[in-house]
N, C-alpha and C positions, 0 to 999 in steps of 0.2 A: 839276352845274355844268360846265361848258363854259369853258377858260382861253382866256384869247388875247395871247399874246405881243406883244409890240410894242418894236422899235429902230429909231429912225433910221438906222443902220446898214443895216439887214434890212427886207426884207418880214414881214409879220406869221404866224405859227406860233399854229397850233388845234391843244390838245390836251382829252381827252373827260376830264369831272373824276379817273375814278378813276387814268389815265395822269398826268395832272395834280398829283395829289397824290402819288402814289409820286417823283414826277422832285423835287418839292421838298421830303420827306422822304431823299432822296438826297440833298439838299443839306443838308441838318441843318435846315429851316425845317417851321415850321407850317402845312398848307395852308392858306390865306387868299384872299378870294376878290380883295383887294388887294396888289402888291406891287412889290420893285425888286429887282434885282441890279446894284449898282454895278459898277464897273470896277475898282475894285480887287479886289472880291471873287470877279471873275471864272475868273483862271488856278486858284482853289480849287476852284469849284463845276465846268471843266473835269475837274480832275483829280477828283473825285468820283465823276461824273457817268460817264468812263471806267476808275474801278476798278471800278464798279457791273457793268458791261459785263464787265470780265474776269472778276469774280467770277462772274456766271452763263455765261460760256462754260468755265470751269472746271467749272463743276455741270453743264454739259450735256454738254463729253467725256465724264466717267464716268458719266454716263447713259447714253452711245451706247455705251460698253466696257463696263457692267454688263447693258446688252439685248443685246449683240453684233452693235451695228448700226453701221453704216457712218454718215458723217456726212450731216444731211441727212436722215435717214430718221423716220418718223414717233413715234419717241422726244420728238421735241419739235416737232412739227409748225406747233407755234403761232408765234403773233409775239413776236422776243426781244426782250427791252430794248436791245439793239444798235438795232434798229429802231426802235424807239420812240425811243431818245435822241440816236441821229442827226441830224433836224435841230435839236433844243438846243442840241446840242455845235456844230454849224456855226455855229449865230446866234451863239452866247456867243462863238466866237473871231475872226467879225467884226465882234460889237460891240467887245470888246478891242480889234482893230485902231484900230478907227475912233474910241475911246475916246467908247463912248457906251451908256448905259445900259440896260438890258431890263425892263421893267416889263407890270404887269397889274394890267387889272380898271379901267382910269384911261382 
């Protein structure tokens, strides 16, 4: 499944299902192929969304200091959730702004 975000706010955000379901599993929600995040519920799933983020930059320093590699280095060569949740985190805090909701699948 393929999500596709959507705010009036924002231009619309593609994410590939299984990115898709981890980001709304990070939110406490069930992946669903229908959904909304309100405005209220926003500044939560922000704050979620970038503990998730520090948790595995946390699990990646001692990754990099148990290989004895310098940061950067092919210890984690892959795409972090930093990246991945990046533009999430942008939409959600200008939908917030704009006081307008983010939905999918609608």
């Amino acid at each position: 499944m393929i999500y596709k975000f959507k705010s009036k706010a924002t231009g619309d955000l593609i994410m590939l299902g299984p990115n898709g379901d981890q980001m709304l599993q990070l939110l406490g929600r069930e992946p669903a192929p229908k959904g909304i995040i309100e405005v209220a519920d926003m500044g939560a799933a922000i704050d979620a969304l970038q503990r998730a983020v520090q948790a595995e930059d946390v699990r990646l320093a001692a990754a990099d200091a148990e290989a004895g590699a310098e940061k950067g280095s092919a210890a984690h060569s892959g795409i972090t959730l930093r990246q991945r949740l990046w533009p999430m985190v942008e939409m959600l805090k200008l939908a917030q702004a704009q006081k307008e909701a983010v939905v999918w699948g609608v």
